[in-house]
C-alpha positions in Angstrom: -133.1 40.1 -10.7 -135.1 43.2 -10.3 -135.7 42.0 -6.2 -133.9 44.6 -4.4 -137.0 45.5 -2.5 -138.0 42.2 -1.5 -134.3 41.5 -0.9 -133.6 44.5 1.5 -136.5 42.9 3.3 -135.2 39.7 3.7 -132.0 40.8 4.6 -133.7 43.8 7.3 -135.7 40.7 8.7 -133.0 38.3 9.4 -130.6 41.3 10.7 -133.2 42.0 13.2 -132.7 37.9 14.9 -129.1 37.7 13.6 -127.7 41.4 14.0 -124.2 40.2 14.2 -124.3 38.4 11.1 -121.5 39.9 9.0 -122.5 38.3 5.7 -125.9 39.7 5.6 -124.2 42.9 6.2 -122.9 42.6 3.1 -125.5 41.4 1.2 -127.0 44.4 2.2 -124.1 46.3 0.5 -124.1 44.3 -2.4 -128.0 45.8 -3.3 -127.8 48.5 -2.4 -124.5 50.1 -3.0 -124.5 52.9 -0.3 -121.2 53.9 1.3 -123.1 54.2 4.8 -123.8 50.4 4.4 -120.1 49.9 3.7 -119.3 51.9 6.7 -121.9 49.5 8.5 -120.2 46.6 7.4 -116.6 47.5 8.3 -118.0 48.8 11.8 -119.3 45.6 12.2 -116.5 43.4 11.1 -114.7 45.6 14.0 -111.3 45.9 11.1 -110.7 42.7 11.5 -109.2 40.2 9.1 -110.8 36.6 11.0 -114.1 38.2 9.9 -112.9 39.1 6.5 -111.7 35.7 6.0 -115.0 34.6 7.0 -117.2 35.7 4.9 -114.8 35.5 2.1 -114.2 32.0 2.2 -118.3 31.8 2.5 -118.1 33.5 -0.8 -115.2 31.4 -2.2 -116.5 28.2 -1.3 -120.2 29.3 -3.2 -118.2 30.1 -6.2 -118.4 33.6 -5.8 -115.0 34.7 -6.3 -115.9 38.5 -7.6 -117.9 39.0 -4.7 -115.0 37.6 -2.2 -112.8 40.0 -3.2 -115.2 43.2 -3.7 -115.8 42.3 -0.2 -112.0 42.2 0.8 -111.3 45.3 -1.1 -114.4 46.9 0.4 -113.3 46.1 4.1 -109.5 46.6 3.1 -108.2 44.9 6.1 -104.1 44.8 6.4 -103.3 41.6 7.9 -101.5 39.4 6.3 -103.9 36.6 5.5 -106.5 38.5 3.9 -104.3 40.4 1.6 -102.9 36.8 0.5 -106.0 36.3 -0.1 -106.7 39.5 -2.3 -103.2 38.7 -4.0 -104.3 35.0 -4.5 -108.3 36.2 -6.0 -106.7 39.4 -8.3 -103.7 37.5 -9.3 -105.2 37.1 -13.1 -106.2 41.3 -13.5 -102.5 42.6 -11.7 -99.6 43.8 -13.7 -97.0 41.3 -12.4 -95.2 44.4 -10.4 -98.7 45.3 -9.3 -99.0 41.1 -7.8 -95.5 41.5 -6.3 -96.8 44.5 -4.3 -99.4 43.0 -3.0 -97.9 40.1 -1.8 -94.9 42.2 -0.3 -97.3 44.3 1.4 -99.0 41.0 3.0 -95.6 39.7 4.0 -94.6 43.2 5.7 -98.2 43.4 7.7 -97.3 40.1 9.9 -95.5 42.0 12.4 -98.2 44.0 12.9 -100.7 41.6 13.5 -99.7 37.7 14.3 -102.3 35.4 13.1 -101.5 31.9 11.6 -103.5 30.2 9.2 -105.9 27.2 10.4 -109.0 27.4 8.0 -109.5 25.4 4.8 -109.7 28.4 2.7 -106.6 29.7 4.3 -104.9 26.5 3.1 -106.0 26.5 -0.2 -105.1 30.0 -0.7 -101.8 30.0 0.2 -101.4 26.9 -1.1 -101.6 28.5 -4.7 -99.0 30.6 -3.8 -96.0 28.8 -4.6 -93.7 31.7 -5.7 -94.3 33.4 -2.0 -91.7 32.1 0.3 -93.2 33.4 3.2 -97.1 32.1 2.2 -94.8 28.7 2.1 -93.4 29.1 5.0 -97.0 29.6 7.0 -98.2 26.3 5.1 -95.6 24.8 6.7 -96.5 26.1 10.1 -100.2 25.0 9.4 -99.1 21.2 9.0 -96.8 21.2 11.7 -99.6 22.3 14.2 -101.0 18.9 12.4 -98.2 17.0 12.8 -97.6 16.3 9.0 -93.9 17.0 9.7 -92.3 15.9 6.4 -94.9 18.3 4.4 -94.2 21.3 7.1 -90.5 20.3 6.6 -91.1 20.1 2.8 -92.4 23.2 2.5 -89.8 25.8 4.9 -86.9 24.0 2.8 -89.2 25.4 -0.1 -89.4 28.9 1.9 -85.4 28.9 2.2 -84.8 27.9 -1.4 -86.9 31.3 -2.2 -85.6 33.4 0.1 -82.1 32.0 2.0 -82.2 35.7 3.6 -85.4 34.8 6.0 -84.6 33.8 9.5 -87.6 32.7 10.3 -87.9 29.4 8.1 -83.7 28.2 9.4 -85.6 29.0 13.1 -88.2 26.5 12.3 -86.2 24.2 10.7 -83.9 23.7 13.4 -86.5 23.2 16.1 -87.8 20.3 14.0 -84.2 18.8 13.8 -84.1 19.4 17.9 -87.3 18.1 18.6 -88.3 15.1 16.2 -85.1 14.1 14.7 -83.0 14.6 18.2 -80.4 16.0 16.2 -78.8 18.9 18.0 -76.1 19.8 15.8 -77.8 20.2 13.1 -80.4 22.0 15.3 -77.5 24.2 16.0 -76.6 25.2 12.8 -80.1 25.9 11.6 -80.1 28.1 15.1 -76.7 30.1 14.7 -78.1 30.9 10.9 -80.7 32.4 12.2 -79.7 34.6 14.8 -76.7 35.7 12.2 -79.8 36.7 9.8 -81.6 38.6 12.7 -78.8 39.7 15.0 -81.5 42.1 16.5 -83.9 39.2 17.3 -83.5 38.4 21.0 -86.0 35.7 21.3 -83.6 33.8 18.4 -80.6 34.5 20.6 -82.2 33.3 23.4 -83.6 30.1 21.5 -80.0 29.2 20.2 -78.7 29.7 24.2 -81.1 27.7 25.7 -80.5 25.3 22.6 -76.6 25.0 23.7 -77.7 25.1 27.5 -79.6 21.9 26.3 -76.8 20.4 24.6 -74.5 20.9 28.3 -72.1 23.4 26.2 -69.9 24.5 28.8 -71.0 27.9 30.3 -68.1 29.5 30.0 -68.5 28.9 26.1 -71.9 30.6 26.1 -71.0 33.3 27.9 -68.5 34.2 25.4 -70.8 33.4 22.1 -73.7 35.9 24.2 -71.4 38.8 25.2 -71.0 40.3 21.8 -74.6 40.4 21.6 -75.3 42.1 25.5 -77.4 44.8 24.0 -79.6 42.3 22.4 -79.3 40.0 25.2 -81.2 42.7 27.7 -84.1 43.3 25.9 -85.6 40.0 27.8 -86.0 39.3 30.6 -85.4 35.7 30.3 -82.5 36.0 29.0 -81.1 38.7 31.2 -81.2 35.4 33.7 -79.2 33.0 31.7 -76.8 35.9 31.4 -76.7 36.5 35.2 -77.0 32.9 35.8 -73.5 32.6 33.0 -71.7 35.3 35.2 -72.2 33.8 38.3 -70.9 30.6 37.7 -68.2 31.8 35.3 -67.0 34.1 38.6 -68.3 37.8 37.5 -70.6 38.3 40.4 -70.1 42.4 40.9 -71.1 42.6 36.8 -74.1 40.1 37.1 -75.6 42.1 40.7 -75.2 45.4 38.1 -77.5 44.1 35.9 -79.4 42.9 38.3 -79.6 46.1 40.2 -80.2 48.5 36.8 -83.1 46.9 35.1 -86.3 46.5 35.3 -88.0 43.1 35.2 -91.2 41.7 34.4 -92.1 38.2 35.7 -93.4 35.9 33.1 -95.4 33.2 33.0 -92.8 30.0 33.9 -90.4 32.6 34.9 -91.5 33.2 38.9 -88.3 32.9 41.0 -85.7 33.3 38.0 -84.2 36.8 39.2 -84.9 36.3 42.9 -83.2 32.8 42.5 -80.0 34.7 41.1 -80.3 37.5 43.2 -80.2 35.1 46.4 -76.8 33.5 44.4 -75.2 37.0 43.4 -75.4 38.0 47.3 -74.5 34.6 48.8 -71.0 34.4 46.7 -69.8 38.1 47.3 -70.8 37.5 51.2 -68.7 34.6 51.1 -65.7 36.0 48.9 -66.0 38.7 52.3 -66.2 36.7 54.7 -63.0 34.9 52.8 -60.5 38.0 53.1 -61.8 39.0 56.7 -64.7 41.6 56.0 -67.3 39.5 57.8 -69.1 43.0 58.8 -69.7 43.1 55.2 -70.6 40.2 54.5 -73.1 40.3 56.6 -74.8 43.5 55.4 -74.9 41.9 51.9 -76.9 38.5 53.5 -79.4 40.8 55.3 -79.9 42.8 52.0 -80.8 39.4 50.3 -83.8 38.8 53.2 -85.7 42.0 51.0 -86.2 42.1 47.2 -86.2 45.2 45.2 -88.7 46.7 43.8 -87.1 46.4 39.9 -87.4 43.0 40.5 -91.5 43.4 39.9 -91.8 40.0 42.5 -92.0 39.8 46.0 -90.7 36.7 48.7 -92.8 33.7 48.8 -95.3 33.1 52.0 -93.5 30.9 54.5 -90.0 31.5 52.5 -87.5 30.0 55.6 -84.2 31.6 53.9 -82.3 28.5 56.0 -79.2 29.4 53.5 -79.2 33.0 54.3 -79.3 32.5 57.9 -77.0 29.6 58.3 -74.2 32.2 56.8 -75.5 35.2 58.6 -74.6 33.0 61.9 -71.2 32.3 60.6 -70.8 35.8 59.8 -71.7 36.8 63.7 -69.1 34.2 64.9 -66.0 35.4 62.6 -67.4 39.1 64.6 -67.1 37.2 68.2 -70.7 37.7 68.3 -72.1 34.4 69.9 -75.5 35.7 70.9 -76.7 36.5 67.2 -74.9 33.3 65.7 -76.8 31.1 67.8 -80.4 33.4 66.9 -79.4 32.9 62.9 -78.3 29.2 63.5 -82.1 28.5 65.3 -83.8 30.2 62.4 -81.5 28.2 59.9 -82.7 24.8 62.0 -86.4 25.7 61.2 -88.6 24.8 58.3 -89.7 21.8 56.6 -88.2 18.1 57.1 -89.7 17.1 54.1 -88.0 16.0 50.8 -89.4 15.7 47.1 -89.1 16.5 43.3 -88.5 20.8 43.9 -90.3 20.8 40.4 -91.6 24.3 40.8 -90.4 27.5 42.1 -92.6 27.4 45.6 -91.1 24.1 46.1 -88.8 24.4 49.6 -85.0 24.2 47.6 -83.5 21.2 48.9 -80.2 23.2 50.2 -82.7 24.9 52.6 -83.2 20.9 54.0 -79.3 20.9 53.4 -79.0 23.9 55.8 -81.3 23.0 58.3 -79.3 20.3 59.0 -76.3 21.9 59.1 -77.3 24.5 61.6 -78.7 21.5 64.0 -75.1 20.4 63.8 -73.8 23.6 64.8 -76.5 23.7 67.8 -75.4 20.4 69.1 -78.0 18.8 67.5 -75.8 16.2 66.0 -78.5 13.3 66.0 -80.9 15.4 64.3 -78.5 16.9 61.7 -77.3 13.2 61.0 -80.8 12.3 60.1 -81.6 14.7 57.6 -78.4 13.8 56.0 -79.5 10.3 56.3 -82.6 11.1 54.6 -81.6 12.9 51.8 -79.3 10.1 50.8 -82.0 7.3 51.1 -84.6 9.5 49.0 -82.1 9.9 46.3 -80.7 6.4 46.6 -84.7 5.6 45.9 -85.8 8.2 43.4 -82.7 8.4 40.9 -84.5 5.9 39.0 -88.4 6.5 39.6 -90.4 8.2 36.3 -90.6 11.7 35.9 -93.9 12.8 35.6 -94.7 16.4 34.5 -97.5 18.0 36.8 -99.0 21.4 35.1 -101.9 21.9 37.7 -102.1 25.0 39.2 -97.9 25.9 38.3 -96.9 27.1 35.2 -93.9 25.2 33.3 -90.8 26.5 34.5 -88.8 26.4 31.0 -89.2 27.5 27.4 -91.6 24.5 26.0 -90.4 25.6 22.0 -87.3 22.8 22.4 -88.1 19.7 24.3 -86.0 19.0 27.6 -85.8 15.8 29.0 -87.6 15.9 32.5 -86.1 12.5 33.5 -82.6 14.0 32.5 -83.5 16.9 35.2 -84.6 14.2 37.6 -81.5 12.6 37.3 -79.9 16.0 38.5 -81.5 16.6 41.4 -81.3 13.0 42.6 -77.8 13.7 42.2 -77.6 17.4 43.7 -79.3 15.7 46.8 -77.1 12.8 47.3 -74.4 15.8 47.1 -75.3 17.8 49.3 -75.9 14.7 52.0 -72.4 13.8 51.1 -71.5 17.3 52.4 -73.4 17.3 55.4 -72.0 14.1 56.2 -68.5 15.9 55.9 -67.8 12.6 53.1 -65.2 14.8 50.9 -64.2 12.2 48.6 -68.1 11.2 47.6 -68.9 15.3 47.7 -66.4 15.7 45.1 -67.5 12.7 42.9 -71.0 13.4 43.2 -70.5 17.4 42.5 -68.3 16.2 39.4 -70.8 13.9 38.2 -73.5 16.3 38.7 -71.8 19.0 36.7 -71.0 16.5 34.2 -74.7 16.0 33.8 -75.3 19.9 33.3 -72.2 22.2 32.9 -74.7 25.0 33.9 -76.4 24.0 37.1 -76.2 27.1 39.2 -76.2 25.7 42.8 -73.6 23.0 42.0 -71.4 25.9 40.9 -72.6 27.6 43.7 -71.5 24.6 46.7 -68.5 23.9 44.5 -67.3 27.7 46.1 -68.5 27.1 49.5 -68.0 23.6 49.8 -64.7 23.2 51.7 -65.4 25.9 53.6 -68.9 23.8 54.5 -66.6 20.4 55.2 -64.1 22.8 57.0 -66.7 23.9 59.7 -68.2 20.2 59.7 -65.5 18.2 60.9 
C-alpha cells in the first residue's frame, strides 16, 4: 500500500523485543524482497519443517494461502509434512505428473526425518489428500494418538486399499487387532504381512516374535519361523536376546554363547539385564552338560568365567549382585574334584544374600532362584532348619500372592518389555507365583509337585527361560537333596 517504509519499521521494532519471531522474519521478506532476508529467514527457522509449518498454518488460517506457500517454497524444507503441505497448497497450478512428484517426494523424505502430524492445519491438510495412501495412513496415526480408533482404523484400511504393497499400514493394523480387539490371530496375520512386505525391517520381525511370544507359540516354533531371517535378526539388539533366549531353551547353547561372544551390544532403555541374564543361562547349562560327562574342571572354569561380563556386552554386574546360583554349582564342581575345602567356601557364599521375597518386577530385583539357592547351600552346610524355612517361605508367599493385583510401578525403572503390544502383567504374576512355588517344591525335594508345577508353569509361557533352565538341572537338584 505504498508502506514499506513504515512497515520495515514496524517490523525492525518488534524484531528487536521478539528477535525469534519467525513470521516477522518473513514479513520482512515479503517487503522487501532481498535474498539476504531470505537467507535471514531460513537461518532463523534453523531448516526446520515445525517452523515451516508454523508460520504457514498462521498464513493458512488468515486466508493467505499464496503467501503460505511462497513461504514454503522460499524455506524449501524436505520433511515430509511441509511438502504435503506444498503438494496440498499448489495442487490447482501442477501438471498432474508434476502433483504426483511432489507427493512421492514427501512420502520418500519420512525416513529421513520422523515427525507425525498433531496440529490442526496438519489435519486438514492431509485430510484433503485422499488419493495419498501414505498422507492416509498418518491421519490415521493422528486419531489413534486420540483414541478415535474406528476413524484411525478407517483410514489405514483406506491406506492399504491404495497401496496393498506398504508394510507399514498391515503393521498398524495388526497392533490395533492385538491391542483393542484382543484378537491375536488376526493380529498375526496383519504381522506376518508385514514383515513378508519388509523382510529387511528388523523391528517388524521382532514385533511379529514378541507377538507369537505373547500368544505362548511354542519356542521351538519361533525359532524356526526366525532362523531364515538371522541376518535380519542381528541387527537388534533386542532381538539378538529372544534369539539367544530361543537357543537356549531349544538346546543350542555352544551357537547362542557365539553370538553372544561376537557382537556388540548396546543396552537399551527396558533392556538392562537381557544379555547378562542369558549369558549367566548360556554358561550355567554347558557347566552342567560338563559336569554331566565327568569334566567338572571344566565346568568349573566356565562358572568362574560367568562371575565377569565382557566388555561387548556394554553393561557391567549390579552392586551387591550375590551370584548364589553360580556359587552353589561352583561348590558342586569342587566336590565332583575331591576338593572339600573350596566346596564348602562356594557353598558359604551361595548361603549369603537376601531372605527376602517379592514381585522381581525389575532387573535389580534379587532373582528368586538366588533365594532358591541360598537355601539349597544351607542344606548342604547342615543347615537343614534354615534351608527348610526358606523353602517354607517361598511356598506361603506364593500360596498368598498368586491371586493379589498386579500393579505396574514405573518410578525410577524403566519397563522391562516392548510397550507397542499390551502384555498382561497379572498373566506374568501368575508366572512367577508359579515359578516360586516350583522352585520350593524343589528344595523341598517334592518331585511329584516339582513336576506339576514346572508343567503348569510352562504351560503358562512355553518360553520362560529359567523354567527351561531348572527343567535341565532339576533331577540333578532333587538327586543331591534327598
Amino acid at each position: 500500500m505504498g508502506q514499506s517504509e513504515q512497515s520495515l519499521n514496524y517490523i525492525d521494532l518488534q524484531l528487536a523485543s521478539y528477535p525469534l519471531n519467525y513470521a516477522l522474519y518473513y514479513l520482512r521478506l515479503t517487503v522487501t524482497g532481498a535474498a539476504a532476508d531470505a537467507e535471514k529467514l531460513r537461518q532463523v527457522t534453523g531448516g526446520r519443517g515445525i517452523n515451516a509449518l508454523s508460520i504457514a498454518g498462521w498464513l493458512v488460517e488468515l486466508g493467505q494461502q499464496d503467501l503460505a506457500l511462497d513461504l514454503l517454497t522460499v524455506l524449501d524444507n524436505q520433511e515430509t509434512l511441509p511438502l504435503y503441505l506444498r503438494a496440498s497448497l499448489s495442487k490447482q497450478n501442477l501438471s498432474a505428473t508434476e502433483y504426483q512428484a511432489l507427493l512421492q517426494q514427501a512420502r520418500d523424505a519420512f525416513s529421513h526425518r520422523v515427525r507425525f502430524p498433531n496440529t490442526l492445519i496438519e489435519v486438514q491438510m492431509l485430510t484433503a489428500l485422499t488419493e495419498c495412501y501414505f498422507a492416509q495412513y498418518l491421519l490415521g496415526c493422528f486419531y489413534y494418538s486420540k483414541r478415535n480408533y474406528a476413524k484411525a482404523v478407517a483410514l489405514w484400511e483406506r491406506s492399504a486399499e491404495l497401496e496393498p504393497g506398504f508394510a507399514g499400514v498391515w503393521r498398524n493394523l495388526g497392533v490395533y487387532a492385538f491391542n483393542k480387539q484382543q484378537n491375536g490371530d488376526k493380529a498375526e496375520q496383519y504381522l506376518s504381512r508385514a514383515v513378508e512386505l519388509s523382510p529387511h525391517d528388523a523391528r517388524l520381525l521382532f514385533e511379529l516374535d514378541y507377538l507369537r511370544k505373547l500368544k505362548g507359540l511354542a519356542p521351538q516354533q519361533r525359532l524356526a519361523a526366525l532362523e531364515p531371517y538371522q541376518s535380519i535378526v542381528l541387527k537388534r539388539d533386542d532381538l539378538t536376546a529372544e534369539l539367544i533366549s530361543l537357543l537356549h531353551i531349544c538346546g543350542k547353547p555352544e551357537l547362542a554363547a557365539r553370538i553372544l561372544s561376537q557382537r556388540d551390544f548396546h543396552p537399551w532403555e527396558g533392556g538392562e539385564g537381557k544379555i547378562t541374564g542369558q549369558y549367566l543361562i548360556n554358561l550355567q547349562r554347558r557347566a552342567f552338560d560338563l559336569l554331566m560327562n565327568g569334566q567338572a574342571q571344566q565346568a568349573q572354569a566356565l562358572l568362574q568365567q560367568a562371575l565377569h561380563y565382557p566388555e561387548n556386552f556394554g553393561e557391567g554386574r549390579l552392586v551387591g549382585q550375590t551370584d548364589n546360583d553360580l556359587y552353589y554349582w561352583l561348590a558342586v564342581c569342587a566336590e565332583a574334584l575331591n576338593d572339600r575345602t573350596s566346596a564348602r567356601d562356594f557353598y558359604q557364599k551361595a548361603a549369603q544374600g537376601s531372605g527376602q521375597i517379592g514381585e522381581s518386577k525389575y532387573y535389580n530385583d534379587q532373582p528368586v532362584d538366588y533365594l532358591f539357592y541360598q537355601g539349597m547351600a544351607k542344606a548342604q552346610l547342615g543347615q537343614t532348619q534354615q534351608a527348610e524355612q526358606i523353602f517354607s517361605q517361598m511356598l506361603d508367599w506364593a500360596d498368598k500372592a498368586k491371586d493379589r493385583p498386579f500393579e505396574a510401578d514405573f518410578f525410577a525403572v524403566s519397563l522391562p518389555d516392548l510397550v507397542v503390544l499390551d502384555s498382561d502383567g497379572q498373566h506374568k504374576h501368575q508366572q512367577h507365583c508359579l515359578f516360586v512355588k516350583t522352585l520350593a517344591y524343589l528344595g523341598q525335594g517334592n518331585t511329584p509337585q516339582f513336576n506339576a508345577s514346572l508343567q503348569q508353569l510352562l504351560a503358562l509361557n512355553p518360553n520362560h527361560d529359567k523354567a527351561h533352565l531348572f527343567s535341565l538341572l532339576g533331577n540333578s537338584l532333587l538327586a543331591r537333596g534327598n
